[in-house]
C-alpha positions as a printed Julia matrix, in Angstrom:
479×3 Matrix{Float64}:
 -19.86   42.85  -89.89
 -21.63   39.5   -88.7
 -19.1    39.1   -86.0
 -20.0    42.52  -84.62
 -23.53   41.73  -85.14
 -23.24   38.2   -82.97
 -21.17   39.73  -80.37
 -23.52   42.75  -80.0
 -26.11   39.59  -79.35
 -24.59   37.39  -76.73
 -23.99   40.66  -74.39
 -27.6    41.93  -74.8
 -28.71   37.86  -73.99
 -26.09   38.17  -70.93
 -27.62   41.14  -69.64
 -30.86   40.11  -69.8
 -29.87   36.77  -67.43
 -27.52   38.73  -65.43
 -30.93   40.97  -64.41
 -32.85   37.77  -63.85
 -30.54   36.45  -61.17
 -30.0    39.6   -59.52
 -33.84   40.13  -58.74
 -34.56   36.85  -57.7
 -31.55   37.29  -55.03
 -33.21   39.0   -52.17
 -35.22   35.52  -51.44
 -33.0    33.35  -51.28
 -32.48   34.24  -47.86
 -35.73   32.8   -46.56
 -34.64   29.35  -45.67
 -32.11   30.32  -43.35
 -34.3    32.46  -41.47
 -36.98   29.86  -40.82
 -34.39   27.64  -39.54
 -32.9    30.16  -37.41
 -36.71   30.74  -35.62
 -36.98   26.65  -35.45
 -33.38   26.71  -33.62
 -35.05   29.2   -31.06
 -37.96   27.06  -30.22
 -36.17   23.74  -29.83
 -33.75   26.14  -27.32
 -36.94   26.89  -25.87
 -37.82   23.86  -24.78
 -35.54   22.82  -23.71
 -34.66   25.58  -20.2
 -35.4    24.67  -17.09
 -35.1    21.21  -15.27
 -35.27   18.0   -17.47
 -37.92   15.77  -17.33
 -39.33   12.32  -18.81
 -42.76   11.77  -18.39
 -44.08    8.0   -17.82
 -46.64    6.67  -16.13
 -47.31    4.48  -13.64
 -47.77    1.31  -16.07
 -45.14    2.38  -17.94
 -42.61    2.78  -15.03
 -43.78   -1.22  -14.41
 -42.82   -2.14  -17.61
 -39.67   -0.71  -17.92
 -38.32   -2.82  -14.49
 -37.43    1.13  -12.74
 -37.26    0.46   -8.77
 -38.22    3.48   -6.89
 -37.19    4.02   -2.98
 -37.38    6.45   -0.86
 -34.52    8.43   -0.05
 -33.7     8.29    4.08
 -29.95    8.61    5.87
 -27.8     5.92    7.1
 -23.79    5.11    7.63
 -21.3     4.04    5.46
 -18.94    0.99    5.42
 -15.76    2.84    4.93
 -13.27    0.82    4.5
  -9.08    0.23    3.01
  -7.56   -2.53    0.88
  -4.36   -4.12    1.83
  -2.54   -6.71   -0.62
  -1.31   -9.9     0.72
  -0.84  -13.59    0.27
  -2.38  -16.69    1.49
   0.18  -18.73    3.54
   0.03  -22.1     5.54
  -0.73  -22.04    9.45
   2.4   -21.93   10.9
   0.24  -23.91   13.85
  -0.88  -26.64   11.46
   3.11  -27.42    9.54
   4.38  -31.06   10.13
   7.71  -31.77    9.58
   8.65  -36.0     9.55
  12.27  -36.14   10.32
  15.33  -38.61   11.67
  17.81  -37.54   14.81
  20.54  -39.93   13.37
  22.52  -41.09   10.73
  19.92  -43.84    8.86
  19.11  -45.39    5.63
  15.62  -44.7     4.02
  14.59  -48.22    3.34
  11.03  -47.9     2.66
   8.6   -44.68    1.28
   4.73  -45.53    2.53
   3.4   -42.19    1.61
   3.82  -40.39   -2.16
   3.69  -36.56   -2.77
  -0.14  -35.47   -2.16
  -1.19  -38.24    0.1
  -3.22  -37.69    2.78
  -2.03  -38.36    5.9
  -3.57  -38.79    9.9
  -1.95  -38.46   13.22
   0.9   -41.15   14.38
   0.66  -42.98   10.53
   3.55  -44.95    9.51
   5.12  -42.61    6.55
   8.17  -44.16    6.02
  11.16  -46.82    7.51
  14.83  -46.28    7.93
  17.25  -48.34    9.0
  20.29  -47.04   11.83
  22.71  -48.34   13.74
  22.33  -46.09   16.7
  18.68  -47.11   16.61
  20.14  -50.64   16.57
  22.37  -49.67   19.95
  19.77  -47.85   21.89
  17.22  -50.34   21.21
  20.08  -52.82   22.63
  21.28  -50.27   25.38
  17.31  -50.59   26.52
  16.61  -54.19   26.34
  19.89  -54.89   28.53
  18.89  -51.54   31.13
  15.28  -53.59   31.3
  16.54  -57.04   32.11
  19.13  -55.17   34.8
  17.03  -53.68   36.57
  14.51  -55.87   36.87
  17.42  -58.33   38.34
  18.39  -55.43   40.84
  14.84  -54.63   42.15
  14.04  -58.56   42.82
  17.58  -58.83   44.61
  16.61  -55.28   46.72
  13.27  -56.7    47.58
  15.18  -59.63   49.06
  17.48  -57.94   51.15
  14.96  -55.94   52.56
  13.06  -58.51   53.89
  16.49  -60.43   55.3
  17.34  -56.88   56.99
  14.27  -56.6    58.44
  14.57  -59.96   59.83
  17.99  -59.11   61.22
  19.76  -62.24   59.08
  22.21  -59.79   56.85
  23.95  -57.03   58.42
  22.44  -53.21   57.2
  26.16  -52.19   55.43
  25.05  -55.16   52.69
  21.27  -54.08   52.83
  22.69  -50.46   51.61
  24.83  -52.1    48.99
  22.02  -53.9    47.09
  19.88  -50.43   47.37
  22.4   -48.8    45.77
  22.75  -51.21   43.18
  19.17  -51.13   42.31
  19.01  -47.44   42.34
  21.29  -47.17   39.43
  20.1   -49.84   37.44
  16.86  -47.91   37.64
  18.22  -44.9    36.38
  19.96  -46.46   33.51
  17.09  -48.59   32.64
  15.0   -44.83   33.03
  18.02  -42.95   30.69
  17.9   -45.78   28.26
  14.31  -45.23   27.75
  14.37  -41.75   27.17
  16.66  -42.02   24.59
  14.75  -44.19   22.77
  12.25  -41.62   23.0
  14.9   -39.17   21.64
  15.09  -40.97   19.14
  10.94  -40.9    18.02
   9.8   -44.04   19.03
   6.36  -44.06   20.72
   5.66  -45.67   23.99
   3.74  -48.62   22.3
   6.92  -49.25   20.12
   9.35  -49.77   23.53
   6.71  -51.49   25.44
   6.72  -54.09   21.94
  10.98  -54.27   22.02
  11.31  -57.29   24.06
   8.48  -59.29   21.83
  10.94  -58.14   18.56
  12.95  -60.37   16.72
  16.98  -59.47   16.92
  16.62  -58.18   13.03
  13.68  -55.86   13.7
  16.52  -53.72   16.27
  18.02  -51.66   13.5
  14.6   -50.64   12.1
  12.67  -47.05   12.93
   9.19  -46.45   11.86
   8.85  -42.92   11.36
   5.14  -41.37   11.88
   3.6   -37.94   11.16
   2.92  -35.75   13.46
  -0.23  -34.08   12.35
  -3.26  -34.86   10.23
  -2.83  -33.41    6.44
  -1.35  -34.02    3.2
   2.02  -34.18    1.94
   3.01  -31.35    0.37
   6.78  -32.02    0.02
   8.88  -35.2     0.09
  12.58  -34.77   -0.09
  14.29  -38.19    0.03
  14.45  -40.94   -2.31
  14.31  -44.56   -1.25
  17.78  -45.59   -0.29
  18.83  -42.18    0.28
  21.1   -41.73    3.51
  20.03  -39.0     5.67
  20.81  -37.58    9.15
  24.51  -36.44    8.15
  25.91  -33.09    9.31
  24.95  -31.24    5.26
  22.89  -33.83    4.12
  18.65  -33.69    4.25
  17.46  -34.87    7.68
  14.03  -34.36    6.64
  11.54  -36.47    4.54
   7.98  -35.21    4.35
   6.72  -32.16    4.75
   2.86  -32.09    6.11
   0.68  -29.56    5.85
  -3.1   -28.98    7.35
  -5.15  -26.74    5.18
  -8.13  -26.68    7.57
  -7.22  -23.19    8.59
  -4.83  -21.06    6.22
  -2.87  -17.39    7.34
  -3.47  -14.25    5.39
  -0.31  -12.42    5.4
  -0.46   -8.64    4.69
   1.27   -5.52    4.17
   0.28   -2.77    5.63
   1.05    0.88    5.06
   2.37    2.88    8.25
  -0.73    5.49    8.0
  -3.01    2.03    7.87
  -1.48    0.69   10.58
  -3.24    2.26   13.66
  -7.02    1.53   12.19
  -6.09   -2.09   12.28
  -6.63   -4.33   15.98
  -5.57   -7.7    17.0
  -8.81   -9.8    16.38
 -11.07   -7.6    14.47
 -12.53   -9.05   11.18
 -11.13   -8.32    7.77
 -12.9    -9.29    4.32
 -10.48  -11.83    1.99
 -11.06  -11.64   -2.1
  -8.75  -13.04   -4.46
  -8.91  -13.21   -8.36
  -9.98  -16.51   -9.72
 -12.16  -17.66   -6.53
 -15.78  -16.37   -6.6
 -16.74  -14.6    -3.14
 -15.65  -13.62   -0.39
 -14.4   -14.87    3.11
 -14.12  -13.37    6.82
 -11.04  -13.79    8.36
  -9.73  -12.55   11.8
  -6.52  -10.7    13.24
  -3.94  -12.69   15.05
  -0.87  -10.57   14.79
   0.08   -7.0    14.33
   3.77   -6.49   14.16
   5.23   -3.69   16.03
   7.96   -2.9    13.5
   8.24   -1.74    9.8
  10.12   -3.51    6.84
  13.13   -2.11    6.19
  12.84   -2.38    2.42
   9.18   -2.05    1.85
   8.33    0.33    5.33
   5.46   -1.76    5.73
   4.02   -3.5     8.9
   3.11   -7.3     8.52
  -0.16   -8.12    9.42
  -1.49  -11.86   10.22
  -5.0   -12.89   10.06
  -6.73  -16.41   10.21
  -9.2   -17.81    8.22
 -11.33  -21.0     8.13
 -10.33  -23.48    5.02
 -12.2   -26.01    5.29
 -13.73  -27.38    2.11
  -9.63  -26.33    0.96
 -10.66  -24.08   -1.53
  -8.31  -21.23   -0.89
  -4.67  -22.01   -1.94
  -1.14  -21.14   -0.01
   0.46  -18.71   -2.2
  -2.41  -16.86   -3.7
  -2.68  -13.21   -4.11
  -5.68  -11.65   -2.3
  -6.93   -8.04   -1.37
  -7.92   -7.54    2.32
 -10.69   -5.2     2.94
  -9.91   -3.73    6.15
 -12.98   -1.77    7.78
 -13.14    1.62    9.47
 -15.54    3.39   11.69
 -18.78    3.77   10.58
 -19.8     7.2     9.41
 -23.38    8.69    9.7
 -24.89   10.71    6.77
 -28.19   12.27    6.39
 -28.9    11.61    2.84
 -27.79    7.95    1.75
 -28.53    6.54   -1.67
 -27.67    3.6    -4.0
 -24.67    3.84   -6.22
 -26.95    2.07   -8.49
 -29.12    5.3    -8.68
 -26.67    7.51   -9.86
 -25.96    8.12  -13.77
 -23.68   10.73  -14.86
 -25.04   13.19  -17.51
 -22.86   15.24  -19.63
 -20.09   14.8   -16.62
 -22.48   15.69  -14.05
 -24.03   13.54  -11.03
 -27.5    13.34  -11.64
 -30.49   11.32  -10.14
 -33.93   11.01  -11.34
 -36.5    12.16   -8.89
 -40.26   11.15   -9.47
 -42.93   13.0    -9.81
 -46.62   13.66  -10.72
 -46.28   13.52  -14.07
 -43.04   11.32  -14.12
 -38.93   11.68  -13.31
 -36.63   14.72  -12.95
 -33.21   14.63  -14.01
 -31.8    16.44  -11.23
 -28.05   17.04  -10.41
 -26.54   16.4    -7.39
 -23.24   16.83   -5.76
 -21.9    13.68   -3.79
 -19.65   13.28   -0.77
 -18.46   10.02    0.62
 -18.92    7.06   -0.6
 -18.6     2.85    0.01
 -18.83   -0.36   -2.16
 -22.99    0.38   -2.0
 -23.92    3.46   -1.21
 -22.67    7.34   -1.89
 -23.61   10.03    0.34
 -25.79   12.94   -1.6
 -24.57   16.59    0.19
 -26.49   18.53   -2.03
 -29.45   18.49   -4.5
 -31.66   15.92   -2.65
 -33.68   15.53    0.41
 -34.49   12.94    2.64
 -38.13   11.77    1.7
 -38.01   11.97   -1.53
 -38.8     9.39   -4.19
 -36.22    8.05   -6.66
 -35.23    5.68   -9.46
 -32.95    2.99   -8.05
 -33.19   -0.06  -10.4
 -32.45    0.31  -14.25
 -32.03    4.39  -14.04
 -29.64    3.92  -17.62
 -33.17    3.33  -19.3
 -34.04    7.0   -18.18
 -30.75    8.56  -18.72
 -30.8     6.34  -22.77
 -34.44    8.59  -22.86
 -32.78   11.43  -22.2
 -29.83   11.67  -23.95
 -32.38   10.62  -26.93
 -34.18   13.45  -26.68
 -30.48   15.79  -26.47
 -29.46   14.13  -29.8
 -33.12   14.8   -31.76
 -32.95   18.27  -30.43
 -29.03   18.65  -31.87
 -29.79   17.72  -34.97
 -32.11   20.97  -35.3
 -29.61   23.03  -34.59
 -29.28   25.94  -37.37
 -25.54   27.03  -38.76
 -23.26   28.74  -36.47
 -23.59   33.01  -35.86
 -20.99   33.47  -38.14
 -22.23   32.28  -41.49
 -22.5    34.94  -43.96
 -25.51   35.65  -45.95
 -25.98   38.36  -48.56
 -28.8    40.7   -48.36
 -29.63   43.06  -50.69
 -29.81   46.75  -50.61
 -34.04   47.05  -49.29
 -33.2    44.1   -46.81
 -30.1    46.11  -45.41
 -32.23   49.26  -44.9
 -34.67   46.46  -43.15
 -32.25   45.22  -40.66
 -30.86   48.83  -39.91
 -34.28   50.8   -39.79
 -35.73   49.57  -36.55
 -38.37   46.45  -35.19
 -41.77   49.05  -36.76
 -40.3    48.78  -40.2
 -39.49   45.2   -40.4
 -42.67   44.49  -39.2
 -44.6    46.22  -41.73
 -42.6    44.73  -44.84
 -41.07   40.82  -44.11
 -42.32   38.19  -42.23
 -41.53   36.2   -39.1
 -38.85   35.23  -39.94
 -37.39   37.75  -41.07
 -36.85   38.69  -37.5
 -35.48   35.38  -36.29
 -32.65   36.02  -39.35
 -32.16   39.64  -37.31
 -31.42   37.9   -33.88
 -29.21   35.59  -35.01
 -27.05   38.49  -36.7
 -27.52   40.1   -33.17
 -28.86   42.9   -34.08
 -25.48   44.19  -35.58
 -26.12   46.93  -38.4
 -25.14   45.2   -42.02
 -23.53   47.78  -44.91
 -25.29   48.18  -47.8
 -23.85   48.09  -51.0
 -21.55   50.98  -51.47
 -21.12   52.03  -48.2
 -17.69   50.87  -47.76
 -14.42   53.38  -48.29
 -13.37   52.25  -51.65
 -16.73   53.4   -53.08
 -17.1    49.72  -54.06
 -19.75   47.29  -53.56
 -19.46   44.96  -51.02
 -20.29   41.39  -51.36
 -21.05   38.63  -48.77
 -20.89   35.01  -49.61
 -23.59   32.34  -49.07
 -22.82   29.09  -46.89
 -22.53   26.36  -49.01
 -24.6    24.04  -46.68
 -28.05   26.99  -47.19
 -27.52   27.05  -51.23
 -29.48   24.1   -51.73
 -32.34   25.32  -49.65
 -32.4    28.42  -52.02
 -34.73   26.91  -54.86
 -37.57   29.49  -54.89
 -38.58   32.94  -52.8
 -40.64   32.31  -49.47
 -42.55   34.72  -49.65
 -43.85   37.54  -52.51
């Protein structure tokens, strides 16, 4: 009997809290429709053009540049890659024309080197002979000339007969010409005209000696002998230095076939190169006329001033190559342009501060970007530090998103008077719920809800609450 008594307790204590809950149901709703109306007036605000208001001081403050907008051309221009290589004009080569002996090396890797210096000696017999071929042509000749000069005289004076006159010419003629072929050969051979002017003051062991000189002014950039080394045979190294003037330097570069035609011999190009700060002009020389048979491009030469040596041969450099200049009526700073939610905008001023207007853009340059649509010439707009305005607005985007209400499709349960509410018409609603009430209508969108026990099954039909708008359901808003 006391277990039916207890029992018969606990259900009469469950229906009493069961009632409780039910009628304070209906306002729980509240909540979500003031946020709903707060969603709608942030929305509000926010149609229509964007705009920050500053002032004047403020504008100061925050470093913005204004300019105003006007026309003007743009540098259009193409990038070629390429290489720094010597001046094929400014290459000295120190080399022997015979079989010799390198007996002495004046001049190490790197050295700097003038015009006609002494680099290095060798040592050669056929030096040796046609320094000795010379010296013998010199004192014949001289011998023949002195004898000619007396037989003219004795001819003219009618003591020797003319056939003996003709004899001694013709003697002296060809010691003259092998005195002259012995001297060219020693010439041949690199020796300077001070050098075979000195030969007869030389002593006998100085014969087989050849001072070898450079031929330009630079440095030595490759030496290829070592002291004692015999050079000048057919397969062995007849070179020794290599010299090489870095005063002016080559730009080769490759050039695409469509490229080709916009470039002319002696036209400027632009040189850049990663490592080296700035830039520096260079000028056409060369335009080949064919194509690479591997790469299909055309090789294009340019020169360009080295003088302080600061560019290097074999360095990788980009060549801007410039075209035509192109006119445009509305011309601004690529500095002015942010992009906003993947849109071009630029920030025009006005009375009571900037405009975030969008713009679409045409062509463009390394500086500028031509503006085809959304902006006139005349106006006034931000140039300098324009990511402080877009920071500002993308500021105010993010304060405004985080007032954002839950999606459309959130379910809330209503009761059976605030069903007849939604479904009766704006009069009705008016007259029994407040504001918000309404806002909680438009974002249902004014669909009709079912009441409970409207559905087929004769059943009542529950919705379910977010869980993100429970916690906001603490007490009724309104009575």
């Amino acid at each position: 009997m006391k277990r039916i008594v207890v029992f018969s307790a606990g259900l009469a204590i469950g229906l009493v809290i069961a009632t409780t809950l039910s009628a304070r149901w209906p306002f729980a709703s509240a909540p979500a429709a003031v946020t709903a109306t707060a969603v709608s007036n942030v929305h509000g605000r926010h149609d229509g053009p964007e705009r920050i208001a500053l002032s004047d001081e403020q504008i100061r403050e925050a470093g913005i540049t204004l300019t105003q907008v006007t026309g003007g051309k743009l540098k259009r221009h193409f990038l070629a890659p390429g290489s720094l290589i010597p001046d094929a004009d400014h290459i000295g080569r120190v080399s022997v024309r015979v079989l010799a002996t390198v007996t002495e090396l004046r001049k190490r890797l790197g050295d700097a080197v003038e015009q006609d210096e002494i680099v290095a000696v060798i040592e050669s017999r056929e030096v040796a002979d046609a320094k000795s071929e010379y010296l013998a042509a010199r004192l014949t000749n001289e011998l023949q000339q002195t004898l000619y000069g007396r037989q003219k005289q004795l001819a003219e004076s009618r003591i020797v007969s003319e056939n003996e006159f003709l004899r001694t010419r013709l003697t002296a003629n060809d010691a003259q010409i092998k005195f002259d072929g012995a001297r060219q050969k020693l010439f041949a051979l690199g020796l300077s005209e001070t050098e075979i002017a000195d030969l007869p003051n030389q002593p006998p062991e100085a014969l087989r000696k050849q001072f070898l000189r450079s031929p330009i002014k630079g440095r030595i950039s490759e030496r290829r002998v070592d002291l004692g080394g015999l050079i000048g045979r057919e397969g062995q190294e007849s070179e020794l230095f290599v010299v090489v003037n870095l005063d002016d330097i080559w730009v080769d570069l490759a050039v695409s076939p469509e490229d080709i035609a916009s470039i002319r011999e002696g036209g400027p190009i632009t040189v850049r190169a990663i490592g080296i700060e700035g830039a520096a002009r260079a000028q056409v020389i060369f335009v080949s006329p064919l194509l690479d048979r591997e790469t299909r491009n055309a090789r294009v030469i340019a020169t360009m001033p080295n003088r302080d040596h600061r560019w290097k041969p074999g360095t990788f450099v980009t060549a801007e190559v410039p075209l035509a200049s192109e006119a445009s009526n509305v011309v601004v700073s690529r500095k002015s342009l942010q992009t906003i939610k993947g849109i071009s905008t630029m920030f025009v001023r006005d009375a009571d501060g900037f405009m975030a207007r969008p713009v679409r853009t045409g062509r463009e340059d390394d500086d500028d970007v031509e503006i085809t649509s959304g902006l006139a010439a005349g106006e006034t707009v931000a140039v300098a530090n324009t990511f402080t305005l877009k920071a500002e607005l993308e500021k105010s985007d993010a304060e405004h998103d985080g007032k954002v209400a839950s999606p459309r499709n959130d379910k809330i349960s209503l009761t059976q008077e605030e069903t007849e509410q939604h479904n009766g018409g704006d009069q009705a609603a008016q007259g029994r719920c407040p504001q918000g009430r309404h806002a909680l209508h438009h974002q249902l969108g004014h669909r009709p809800v079912e009441s409970p026990g409207e559905n087929d099954d004769g059943e009542q039909q529950q919705r379910e609450m977010p869980r993100q708008m429970i916690a906001l359901h603490a007490a009724p808003a309104w009575a």
